[in-house]
Biopython code that builds the backbone (N, CA, C, O; Angstrom):
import numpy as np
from Bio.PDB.StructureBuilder import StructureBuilder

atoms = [
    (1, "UNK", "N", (11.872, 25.068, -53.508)),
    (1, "UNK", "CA", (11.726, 24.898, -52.082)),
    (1, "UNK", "C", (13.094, 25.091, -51.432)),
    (1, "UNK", "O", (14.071, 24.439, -51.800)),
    (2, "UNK", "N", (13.142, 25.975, -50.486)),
    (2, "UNK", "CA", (14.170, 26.335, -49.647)),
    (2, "UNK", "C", (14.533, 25.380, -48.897)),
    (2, "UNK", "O", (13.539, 24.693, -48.663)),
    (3, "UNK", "N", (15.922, 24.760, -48.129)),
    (3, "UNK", "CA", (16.087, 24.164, -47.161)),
    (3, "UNK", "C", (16.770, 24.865, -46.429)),
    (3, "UNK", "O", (17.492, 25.804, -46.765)),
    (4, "UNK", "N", (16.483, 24.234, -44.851)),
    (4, "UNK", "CA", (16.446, 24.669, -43.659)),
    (4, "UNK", "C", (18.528, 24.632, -43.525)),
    (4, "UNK", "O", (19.056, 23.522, -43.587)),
    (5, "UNK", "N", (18.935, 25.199, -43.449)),
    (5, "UNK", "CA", (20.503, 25.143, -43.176)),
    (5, "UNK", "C", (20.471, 24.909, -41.379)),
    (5, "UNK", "O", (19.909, 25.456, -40.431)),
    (6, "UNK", "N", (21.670, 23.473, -41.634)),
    (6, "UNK", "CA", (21.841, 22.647, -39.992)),
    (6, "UNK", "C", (22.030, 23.983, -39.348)),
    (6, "UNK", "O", (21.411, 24.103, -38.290)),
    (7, "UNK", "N", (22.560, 24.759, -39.634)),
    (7, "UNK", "CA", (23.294, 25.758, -38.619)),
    (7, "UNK", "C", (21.959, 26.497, -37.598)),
    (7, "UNK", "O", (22.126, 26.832, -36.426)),
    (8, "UNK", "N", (20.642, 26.639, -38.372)),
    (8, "UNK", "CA", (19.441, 26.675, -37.338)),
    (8, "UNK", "C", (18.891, 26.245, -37.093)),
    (8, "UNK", "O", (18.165, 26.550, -36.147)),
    (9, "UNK", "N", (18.802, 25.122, -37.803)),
    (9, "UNK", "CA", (17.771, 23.776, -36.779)),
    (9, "UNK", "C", (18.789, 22.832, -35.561)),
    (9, "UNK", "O", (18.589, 21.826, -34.879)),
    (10, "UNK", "N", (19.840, 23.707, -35.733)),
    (10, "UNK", "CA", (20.409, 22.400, -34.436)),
    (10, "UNK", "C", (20.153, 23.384, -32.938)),
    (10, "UNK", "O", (19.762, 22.752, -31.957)),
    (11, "UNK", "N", (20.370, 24.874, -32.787)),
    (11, "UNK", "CA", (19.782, 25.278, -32.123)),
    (11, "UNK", "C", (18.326, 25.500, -31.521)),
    (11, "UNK", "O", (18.063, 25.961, -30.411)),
    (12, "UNK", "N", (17.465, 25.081, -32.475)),
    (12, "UNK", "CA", (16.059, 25.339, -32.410)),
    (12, "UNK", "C", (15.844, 23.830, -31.397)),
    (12, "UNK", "O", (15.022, 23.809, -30.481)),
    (13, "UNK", "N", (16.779, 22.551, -31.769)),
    (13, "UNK", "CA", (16.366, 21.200, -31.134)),
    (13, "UNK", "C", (16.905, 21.581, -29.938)),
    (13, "UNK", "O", (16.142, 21.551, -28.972)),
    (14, "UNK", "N", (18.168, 21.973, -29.745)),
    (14, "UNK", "CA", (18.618, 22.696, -28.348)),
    (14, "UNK", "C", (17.622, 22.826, -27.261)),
    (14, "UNK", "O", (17.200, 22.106, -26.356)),
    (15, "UNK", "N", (17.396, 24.116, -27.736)),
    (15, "UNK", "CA", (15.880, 24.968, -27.224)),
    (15, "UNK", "C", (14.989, 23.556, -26.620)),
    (15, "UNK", "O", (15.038, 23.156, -25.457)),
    (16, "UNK", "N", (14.147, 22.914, -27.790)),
    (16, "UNK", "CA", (13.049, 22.178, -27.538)),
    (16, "UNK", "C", (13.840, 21.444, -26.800)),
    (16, "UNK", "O", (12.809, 20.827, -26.532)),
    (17, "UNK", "N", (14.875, 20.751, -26.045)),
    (17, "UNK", "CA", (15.374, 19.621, -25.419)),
    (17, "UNK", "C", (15.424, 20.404, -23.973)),
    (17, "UNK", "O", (15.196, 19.859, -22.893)),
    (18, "UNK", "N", (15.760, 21.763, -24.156)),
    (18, "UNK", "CA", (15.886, 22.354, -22.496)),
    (18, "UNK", "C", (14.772, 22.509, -21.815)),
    (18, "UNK", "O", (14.492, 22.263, -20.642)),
    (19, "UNK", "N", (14.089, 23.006, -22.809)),
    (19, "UNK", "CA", (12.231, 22.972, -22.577)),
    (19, "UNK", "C", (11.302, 22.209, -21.853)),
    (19, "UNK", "O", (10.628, 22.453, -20.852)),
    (20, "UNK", "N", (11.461, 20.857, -22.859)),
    (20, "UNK", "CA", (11.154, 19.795, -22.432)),
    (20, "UNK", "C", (11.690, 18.928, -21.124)),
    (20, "UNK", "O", (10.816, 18.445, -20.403)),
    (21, "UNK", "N", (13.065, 18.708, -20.782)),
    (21, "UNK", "CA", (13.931, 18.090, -19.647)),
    (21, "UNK", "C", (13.500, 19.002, -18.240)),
    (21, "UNK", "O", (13.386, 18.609, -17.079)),
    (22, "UNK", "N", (13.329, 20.221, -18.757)),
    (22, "UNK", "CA", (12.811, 21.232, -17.292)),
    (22, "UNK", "C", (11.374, 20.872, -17.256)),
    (22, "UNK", "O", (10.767, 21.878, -16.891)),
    (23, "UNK", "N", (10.551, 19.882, -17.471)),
    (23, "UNK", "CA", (9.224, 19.621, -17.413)),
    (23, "UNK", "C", (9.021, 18.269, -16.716)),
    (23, "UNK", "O", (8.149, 17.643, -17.319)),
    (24, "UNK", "N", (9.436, 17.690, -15.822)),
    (24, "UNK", "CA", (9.495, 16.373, -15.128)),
    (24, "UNK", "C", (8.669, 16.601, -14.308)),
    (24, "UNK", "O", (8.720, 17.548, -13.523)),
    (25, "UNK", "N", (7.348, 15.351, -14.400)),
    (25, "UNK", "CA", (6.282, 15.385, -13.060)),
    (25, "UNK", "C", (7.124, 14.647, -12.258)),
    (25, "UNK", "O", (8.001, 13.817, -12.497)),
    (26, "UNK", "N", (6.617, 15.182, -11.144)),
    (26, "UNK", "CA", (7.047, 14.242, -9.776)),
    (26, "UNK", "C", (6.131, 14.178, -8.716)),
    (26, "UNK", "O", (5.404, 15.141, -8.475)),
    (27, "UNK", "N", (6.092, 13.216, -8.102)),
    (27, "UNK", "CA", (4.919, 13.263, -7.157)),
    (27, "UNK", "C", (4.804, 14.193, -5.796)),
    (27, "UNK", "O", (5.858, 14.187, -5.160)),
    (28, "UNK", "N", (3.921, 14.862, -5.306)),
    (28, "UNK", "CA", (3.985, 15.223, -4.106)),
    (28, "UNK", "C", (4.792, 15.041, -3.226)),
    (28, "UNK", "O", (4.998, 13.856, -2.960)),
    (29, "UNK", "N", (5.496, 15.991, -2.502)),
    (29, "UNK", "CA", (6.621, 15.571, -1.758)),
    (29, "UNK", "C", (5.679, 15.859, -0.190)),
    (29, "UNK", "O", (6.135, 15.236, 0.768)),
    (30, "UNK", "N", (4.450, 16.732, 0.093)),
    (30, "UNK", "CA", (4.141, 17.452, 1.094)),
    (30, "UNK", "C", (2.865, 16.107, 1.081)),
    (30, "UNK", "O", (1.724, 16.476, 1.358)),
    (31, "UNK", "N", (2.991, 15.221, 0.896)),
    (31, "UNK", "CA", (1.326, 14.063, 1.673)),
    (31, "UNK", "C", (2.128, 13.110, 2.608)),
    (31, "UNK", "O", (3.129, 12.473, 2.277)),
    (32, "UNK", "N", (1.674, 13.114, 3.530)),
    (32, "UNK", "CA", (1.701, 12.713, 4.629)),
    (32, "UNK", "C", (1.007, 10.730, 4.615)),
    (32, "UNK", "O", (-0.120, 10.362, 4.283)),
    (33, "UNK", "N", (1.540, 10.336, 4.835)),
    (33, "UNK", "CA", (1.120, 8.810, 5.171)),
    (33, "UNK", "C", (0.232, 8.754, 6.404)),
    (33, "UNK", "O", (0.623, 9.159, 7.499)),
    (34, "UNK", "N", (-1.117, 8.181, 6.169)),
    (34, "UNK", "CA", (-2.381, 7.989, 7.180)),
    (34, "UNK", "C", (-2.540, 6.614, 7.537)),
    (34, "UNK", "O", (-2.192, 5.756, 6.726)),
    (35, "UNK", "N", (-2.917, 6.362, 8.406)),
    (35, "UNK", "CA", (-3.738, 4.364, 8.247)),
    (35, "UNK", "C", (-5.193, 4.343, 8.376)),
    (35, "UNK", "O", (-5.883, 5.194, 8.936)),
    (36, "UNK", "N", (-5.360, 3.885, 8.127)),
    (36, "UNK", "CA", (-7.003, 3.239, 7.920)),
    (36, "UNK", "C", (-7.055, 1.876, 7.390)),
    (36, "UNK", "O", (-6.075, 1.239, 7.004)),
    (37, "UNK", "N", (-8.281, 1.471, 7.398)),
    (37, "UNK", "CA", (-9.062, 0.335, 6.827)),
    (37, "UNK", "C", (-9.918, 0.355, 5.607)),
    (37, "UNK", "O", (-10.831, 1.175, 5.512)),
    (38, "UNK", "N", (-9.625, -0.636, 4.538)),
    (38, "UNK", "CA", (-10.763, -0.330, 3.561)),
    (38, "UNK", "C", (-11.913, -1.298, 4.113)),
    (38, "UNK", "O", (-11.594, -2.301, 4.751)),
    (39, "UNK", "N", (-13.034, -1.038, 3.904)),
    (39, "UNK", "CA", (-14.047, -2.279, 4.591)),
    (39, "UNK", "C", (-15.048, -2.058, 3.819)),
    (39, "UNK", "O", (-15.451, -0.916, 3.596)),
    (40, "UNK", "N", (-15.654, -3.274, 3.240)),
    (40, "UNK", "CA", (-16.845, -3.737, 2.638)),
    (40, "UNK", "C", (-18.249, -3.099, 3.275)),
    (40, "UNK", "O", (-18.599, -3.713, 4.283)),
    (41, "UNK", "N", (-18.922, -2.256, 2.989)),
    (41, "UNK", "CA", (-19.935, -1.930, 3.687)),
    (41, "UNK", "C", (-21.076, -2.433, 3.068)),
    (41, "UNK", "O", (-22.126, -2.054, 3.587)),
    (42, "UNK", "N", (-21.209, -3.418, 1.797)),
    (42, "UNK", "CA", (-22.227, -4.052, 1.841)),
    (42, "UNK", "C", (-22.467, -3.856, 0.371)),
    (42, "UNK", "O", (-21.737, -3.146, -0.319)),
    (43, "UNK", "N", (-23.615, -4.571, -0.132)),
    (43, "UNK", "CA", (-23.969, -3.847, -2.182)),
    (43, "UNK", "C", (-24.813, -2.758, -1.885)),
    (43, "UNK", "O", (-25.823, -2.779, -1.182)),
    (44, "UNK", "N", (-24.330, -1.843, -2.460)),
    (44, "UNK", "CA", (-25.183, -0.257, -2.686)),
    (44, "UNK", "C", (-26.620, -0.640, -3.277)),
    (44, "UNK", "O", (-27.480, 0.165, -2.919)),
    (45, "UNK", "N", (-27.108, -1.713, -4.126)),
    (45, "UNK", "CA", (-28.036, -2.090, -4.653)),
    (45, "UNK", "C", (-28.913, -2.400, -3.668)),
    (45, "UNK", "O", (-30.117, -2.212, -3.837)),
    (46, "UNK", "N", (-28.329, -3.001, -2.321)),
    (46, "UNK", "CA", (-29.182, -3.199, -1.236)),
    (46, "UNK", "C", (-29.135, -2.222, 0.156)),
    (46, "UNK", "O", (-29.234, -2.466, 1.359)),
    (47, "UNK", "N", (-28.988, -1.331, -0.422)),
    (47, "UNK", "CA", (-29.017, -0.012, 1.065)),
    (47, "UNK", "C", (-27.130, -0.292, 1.691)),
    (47, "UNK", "O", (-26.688, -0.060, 2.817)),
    (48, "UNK", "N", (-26.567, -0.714, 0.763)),
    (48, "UNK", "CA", (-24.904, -0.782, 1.588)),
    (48, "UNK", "C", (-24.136, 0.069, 1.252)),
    (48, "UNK", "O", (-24.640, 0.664, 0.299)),
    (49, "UNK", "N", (-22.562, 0.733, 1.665)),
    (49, "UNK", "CA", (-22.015, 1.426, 1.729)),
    (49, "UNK", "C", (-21.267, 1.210, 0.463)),
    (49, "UNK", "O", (-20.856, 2.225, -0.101)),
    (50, "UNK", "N", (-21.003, -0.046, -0.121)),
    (50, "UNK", "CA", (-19.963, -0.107, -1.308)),
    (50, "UNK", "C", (-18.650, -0.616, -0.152)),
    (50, "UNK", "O", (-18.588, -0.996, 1.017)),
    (51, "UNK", "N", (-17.879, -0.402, -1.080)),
    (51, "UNK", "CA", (-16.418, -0.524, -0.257)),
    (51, "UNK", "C", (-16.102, 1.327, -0.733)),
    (51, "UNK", "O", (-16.294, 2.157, -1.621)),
    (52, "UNK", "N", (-15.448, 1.108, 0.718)),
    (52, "UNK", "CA", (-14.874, 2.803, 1.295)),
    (52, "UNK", "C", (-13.509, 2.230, 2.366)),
    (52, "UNK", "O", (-13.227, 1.116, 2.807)),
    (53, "UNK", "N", (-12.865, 3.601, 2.508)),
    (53, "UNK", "CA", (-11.632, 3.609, 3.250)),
    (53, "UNK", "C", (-12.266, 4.126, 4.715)),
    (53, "UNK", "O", (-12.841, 5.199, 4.529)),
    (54, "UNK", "N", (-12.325, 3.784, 5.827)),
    (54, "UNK", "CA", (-12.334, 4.650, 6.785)),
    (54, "UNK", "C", (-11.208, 4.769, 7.677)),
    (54, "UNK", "O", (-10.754, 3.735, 8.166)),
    (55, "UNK", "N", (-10.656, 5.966, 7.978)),
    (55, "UNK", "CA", (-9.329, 6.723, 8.204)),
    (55, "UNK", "C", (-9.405, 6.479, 9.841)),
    (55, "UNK", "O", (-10.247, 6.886, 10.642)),
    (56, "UNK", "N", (-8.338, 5.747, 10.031)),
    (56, "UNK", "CA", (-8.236, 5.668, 11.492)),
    (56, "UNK", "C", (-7.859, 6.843, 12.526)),
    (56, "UNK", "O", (-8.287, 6.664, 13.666)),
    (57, "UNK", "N", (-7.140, 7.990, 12.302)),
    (57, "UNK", "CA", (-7.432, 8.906, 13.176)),
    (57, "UNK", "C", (-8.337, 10.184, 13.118)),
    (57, "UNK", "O", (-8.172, 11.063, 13.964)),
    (58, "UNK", "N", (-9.215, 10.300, 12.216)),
    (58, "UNK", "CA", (-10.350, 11.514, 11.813)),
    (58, "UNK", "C", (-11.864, 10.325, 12.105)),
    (58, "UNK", "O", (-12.821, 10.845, 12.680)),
    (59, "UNK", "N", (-11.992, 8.826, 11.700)),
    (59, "UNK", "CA", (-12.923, 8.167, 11.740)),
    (59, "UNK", "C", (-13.915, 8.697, 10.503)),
    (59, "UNK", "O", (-15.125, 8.689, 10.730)),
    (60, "UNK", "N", (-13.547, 9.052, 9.499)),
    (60, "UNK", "CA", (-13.779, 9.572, 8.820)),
    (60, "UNK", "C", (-14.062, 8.593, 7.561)),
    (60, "UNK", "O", (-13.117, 7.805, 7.516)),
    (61, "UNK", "N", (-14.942, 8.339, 6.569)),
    (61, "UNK", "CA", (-15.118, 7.307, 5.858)),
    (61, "UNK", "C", (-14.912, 8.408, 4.278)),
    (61, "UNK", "O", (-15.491, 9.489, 4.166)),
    (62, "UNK", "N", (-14.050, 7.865, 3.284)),
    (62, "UNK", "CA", (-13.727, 8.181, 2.265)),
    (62, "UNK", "C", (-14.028, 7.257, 1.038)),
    (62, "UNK", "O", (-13.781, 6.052, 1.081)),
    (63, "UNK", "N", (-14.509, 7.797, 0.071)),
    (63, "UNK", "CA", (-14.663, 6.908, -1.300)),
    (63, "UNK", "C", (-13.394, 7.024, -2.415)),
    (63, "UNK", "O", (-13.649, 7.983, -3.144)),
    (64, "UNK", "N", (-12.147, 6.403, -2.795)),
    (64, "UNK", "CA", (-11.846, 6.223, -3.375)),
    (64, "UNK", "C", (-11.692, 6.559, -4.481)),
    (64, "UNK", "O", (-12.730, 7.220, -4.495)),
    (65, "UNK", "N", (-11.183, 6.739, -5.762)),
    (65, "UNK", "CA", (-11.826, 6.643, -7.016)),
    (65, "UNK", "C", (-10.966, 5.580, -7.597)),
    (65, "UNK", "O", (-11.692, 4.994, -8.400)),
    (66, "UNK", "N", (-10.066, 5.162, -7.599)),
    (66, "UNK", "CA", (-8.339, 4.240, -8.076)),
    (66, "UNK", "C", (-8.419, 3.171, -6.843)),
    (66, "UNK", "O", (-7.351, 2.913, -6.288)),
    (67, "UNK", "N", (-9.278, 2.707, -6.503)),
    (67, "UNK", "CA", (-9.023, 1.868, -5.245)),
    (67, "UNK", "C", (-8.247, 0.137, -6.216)),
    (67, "UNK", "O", (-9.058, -0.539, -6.849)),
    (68, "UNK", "N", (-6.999, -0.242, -6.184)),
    (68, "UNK", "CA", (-6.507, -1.147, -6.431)),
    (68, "UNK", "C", (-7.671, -3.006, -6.393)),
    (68, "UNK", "O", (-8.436, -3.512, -5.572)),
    (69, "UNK", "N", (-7.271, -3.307, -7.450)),
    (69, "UNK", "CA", (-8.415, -4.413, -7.309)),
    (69, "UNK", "C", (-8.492, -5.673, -6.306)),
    (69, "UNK", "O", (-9.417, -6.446, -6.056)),
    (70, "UNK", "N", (-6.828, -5.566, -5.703)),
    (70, "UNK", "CA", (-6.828, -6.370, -4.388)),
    (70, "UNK", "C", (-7.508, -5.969, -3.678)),
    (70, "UNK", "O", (-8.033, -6.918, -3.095)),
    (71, "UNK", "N", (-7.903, -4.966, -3.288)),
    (71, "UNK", "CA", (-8.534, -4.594, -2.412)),
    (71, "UNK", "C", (-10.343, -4.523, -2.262)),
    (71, "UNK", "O", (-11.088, -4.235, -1.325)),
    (72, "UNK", "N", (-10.606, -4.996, -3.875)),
    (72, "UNK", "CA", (-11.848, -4.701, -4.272)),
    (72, "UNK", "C", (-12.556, -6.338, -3.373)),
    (72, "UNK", "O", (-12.703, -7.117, -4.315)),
    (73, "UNK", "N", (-12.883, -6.881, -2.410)),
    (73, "UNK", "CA", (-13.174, -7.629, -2.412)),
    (73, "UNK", "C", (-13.933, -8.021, -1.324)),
    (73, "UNK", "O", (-13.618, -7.689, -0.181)),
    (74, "UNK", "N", (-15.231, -8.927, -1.659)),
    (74, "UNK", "CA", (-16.447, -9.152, -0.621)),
    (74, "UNK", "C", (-16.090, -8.938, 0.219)),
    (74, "UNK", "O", (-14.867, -8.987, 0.087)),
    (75, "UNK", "N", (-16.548, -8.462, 2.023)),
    (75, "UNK", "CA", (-15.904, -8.682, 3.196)),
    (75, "UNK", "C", (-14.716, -8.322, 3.826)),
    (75, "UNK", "O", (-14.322, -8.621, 4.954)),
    (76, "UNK", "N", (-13.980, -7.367, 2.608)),
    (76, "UNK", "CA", (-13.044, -6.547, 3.111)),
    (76, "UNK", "C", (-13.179, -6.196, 4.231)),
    (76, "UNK", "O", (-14.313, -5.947, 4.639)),
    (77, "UNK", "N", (-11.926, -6.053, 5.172)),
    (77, "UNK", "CA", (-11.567, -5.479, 5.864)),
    (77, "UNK", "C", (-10.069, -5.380, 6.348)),
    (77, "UNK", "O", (-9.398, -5.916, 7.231)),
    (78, "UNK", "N", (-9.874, -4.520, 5.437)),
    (78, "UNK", "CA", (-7.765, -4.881, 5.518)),
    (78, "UNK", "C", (-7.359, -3.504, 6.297)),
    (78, "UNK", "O", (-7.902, -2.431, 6.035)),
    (79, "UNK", "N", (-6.361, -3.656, 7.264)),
    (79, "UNK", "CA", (-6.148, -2.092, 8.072)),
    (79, "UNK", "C", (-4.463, -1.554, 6.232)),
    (79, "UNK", "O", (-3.743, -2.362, 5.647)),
    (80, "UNK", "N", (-4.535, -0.232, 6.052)),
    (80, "UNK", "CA", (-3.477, -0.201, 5.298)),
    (80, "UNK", "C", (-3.103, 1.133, 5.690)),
    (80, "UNK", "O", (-3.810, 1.568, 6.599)),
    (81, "UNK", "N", (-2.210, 1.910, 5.280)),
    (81, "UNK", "CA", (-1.230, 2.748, 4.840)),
    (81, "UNK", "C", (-1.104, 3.462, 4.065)),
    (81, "UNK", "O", (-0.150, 3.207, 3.329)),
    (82, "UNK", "N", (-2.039, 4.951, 3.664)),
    (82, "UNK", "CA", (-1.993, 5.496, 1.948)),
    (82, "UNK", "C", (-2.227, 6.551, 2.140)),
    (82, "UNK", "O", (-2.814, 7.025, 3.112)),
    (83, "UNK", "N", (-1.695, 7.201, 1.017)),
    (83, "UNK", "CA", (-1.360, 8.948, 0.673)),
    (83, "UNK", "C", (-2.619, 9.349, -0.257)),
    (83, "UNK", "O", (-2.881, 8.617, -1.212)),
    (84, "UNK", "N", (-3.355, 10.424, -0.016)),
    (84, "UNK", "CA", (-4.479, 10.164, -1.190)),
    (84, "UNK", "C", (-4.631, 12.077, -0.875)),
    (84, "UNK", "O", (-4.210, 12.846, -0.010)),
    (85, "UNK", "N", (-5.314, 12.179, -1.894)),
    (85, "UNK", "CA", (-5.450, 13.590, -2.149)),
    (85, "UNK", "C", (-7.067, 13.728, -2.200)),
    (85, "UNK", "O", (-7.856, 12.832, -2.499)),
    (86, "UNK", "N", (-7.393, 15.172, -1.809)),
    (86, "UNK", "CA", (-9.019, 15.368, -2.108)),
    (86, "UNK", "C", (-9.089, 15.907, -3.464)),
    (86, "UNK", "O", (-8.339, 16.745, -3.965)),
    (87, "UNK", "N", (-10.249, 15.221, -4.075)),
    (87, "UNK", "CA", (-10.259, 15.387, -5.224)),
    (87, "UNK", "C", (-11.857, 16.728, -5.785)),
    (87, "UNK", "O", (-12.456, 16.927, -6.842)),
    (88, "UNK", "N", (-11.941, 17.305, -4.401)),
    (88, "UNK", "CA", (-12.867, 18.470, -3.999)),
    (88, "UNK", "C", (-14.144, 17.888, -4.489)),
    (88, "UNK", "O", (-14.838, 18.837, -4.855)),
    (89, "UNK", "N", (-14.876, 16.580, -4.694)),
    (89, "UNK", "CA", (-16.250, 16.106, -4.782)),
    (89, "UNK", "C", (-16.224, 15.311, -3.378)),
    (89, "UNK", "O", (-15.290, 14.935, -2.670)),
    (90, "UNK", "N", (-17.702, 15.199, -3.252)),
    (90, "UNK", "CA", (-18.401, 14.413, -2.297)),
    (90, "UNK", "C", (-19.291, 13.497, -3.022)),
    (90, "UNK", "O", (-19.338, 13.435, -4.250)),
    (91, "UNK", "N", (-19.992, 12.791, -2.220)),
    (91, "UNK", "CA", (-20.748, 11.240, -2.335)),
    (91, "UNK", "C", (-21.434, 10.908, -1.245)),
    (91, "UNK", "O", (-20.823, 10.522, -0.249)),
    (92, "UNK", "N", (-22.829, 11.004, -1.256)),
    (92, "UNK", "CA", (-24.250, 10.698, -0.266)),
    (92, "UNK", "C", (-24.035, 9.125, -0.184)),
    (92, "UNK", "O", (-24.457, 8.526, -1.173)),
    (93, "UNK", "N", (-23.485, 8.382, 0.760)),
    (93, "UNK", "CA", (-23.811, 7.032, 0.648)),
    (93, "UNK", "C", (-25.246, 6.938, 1.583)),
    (93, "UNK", "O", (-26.031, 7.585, 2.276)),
    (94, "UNK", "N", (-25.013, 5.948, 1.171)),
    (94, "UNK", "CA", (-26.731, 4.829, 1.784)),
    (94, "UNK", "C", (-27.246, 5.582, 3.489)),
    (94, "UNK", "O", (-28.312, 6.033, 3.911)),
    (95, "UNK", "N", (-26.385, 5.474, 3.864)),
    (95, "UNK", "CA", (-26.230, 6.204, 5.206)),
    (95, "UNK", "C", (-27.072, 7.683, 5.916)),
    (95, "UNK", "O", (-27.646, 8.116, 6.914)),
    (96, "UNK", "N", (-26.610, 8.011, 4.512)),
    (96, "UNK", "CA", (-27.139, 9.516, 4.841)),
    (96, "UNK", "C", (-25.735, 10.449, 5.151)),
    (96, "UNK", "O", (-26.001, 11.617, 5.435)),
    (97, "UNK", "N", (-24.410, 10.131, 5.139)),
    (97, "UNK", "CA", (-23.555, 11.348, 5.580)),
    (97, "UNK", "C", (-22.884, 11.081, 4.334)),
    (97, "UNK", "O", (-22.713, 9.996, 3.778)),
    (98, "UNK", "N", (-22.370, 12.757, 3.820)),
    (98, "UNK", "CA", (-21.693, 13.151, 2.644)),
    (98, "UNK", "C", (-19.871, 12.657, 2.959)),
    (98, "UNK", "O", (-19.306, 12.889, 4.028)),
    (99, "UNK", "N", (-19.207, 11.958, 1.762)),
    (99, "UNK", "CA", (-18.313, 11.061, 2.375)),
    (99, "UNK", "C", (-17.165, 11.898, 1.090)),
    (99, "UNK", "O", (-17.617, 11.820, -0.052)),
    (100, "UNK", "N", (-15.842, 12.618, 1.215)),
    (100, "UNK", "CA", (-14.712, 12.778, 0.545)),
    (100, "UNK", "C", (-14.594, 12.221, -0.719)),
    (100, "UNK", "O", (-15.288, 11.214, -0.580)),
    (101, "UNK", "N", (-14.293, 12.205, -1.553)),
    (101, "UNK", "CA", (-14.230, 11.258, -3.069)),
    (101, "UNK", "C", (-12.490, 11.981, -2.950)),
    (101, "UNK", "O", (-12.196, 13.155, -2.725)),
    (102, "UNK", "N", (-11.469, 10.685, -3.216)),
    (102, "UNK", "CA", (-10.354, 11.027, -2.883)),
    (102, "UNK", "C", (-9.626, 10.267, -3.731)),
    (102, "UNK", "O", (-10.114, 9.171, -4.006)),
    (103, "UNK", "N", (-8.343, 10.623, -4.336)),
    (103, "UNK", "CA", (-7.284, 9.824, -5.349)),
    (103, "UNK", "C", (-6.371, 9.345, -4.524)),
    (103, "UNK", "O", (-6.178, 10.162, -3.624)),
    (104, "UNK", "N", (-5.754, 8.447, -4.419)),
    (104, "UNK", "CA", (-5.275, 7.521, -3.284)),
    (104, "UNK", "C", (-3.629, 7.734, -4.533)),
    (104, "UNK", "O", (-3.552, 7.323, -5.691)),
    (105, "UNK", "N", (-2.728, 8.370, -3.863)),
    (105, "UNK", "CA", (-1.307, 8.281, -4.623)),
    (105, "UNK", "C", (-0.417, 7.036, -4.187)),
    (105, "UNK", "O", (0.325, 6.517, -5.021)),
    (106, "UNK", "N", (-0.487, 6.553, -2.874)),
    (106, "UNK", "CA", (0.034, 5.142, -2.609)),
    (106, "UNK", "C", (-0.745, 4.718, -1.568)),
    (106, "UNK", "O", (-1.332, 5.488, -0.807)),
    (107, "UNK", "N", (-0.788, 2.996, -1.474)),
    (107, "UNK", "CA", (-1.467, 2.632, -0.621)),
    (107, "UNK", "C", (-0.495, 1.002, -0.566)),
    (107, "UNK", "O", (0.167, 0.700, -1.559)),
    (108, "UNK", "N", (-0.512, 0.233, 0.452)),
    (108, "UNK", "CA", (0.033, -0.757, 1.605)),
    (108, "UNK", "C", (-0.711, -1.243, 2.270)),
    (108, "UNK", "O", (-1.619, -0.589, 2.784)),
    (109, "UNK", "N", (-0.570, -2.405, 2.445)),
    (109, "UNK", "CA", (-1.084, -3.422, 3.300)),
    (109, "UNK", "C", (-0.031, -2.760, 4.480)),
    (109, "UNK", "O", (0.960, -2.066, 4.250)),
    (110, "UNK", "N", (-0.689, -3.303, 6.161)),
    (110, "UNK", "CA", (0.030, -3.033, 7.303)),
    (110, "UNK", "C", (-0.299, -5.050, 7.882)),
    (110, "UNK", "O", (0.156, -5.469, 8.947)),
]
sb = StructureBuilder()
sb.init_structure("model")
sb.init_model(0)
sb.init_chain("A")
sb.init_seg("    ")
for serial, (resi, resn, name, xyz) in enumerate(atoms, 1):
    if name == "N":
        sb.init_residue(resn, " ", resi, " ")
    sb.init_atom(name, np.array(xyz, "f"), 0.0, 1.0, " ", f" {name:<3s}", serial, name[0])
structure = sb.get_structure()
């Protein structure tokens, strides 16, 4: 069995280290901060909305998918602050109107 002589495996780790270091996620720099309210619309089991975000300047009601568990709670109605992305699905609530399904990247209490 042959061994590998340092003289080319120290370049080859080189390589894989430049590779790798030029590969850093970072978050969206282009989302914009919105306000809205998350609000309790009731148990889906009984004709209710679930809890949803509705966006204070479109009036627009959004479903979540990462909604934080503070927020998960009976009677919600907290106004907040959050960056969220469309995640290109929709969702028929109880209602009857087709509602955004959206990944929320930060969100704040106001």
């Amino acid at each position: 069995m042959k061994k590998i002589p340092g003289l080319l495996l120290s370049p080859m780790i080189l390589i894989l280290l430049v590779i790798f270091a030029g590969c850093q996620k970072s978050a969206p720099s282009n989302l914009s901060e919105i306000n809205g309210h998350v609000v309790d619309g009731g148990d889906p089991a009984v004709d209710g909305m679930g809890i949803y975000i509705r966006l204070d300047g479109s009036r627009e009601n959004v479903i979540p998918i990462n909604l934080p568990a503070e927020y998960q709670q009976k009677g919600v109605n907290s106004p907040v602050a959050l960056k969220i992305v469309n995640t290109g699905g929709t969702k028929r609530l109880n209602f009857g109107a087709d509602c955004r399904i959206v990944y929320i990247v930060s969100i704040r209490k106001l």
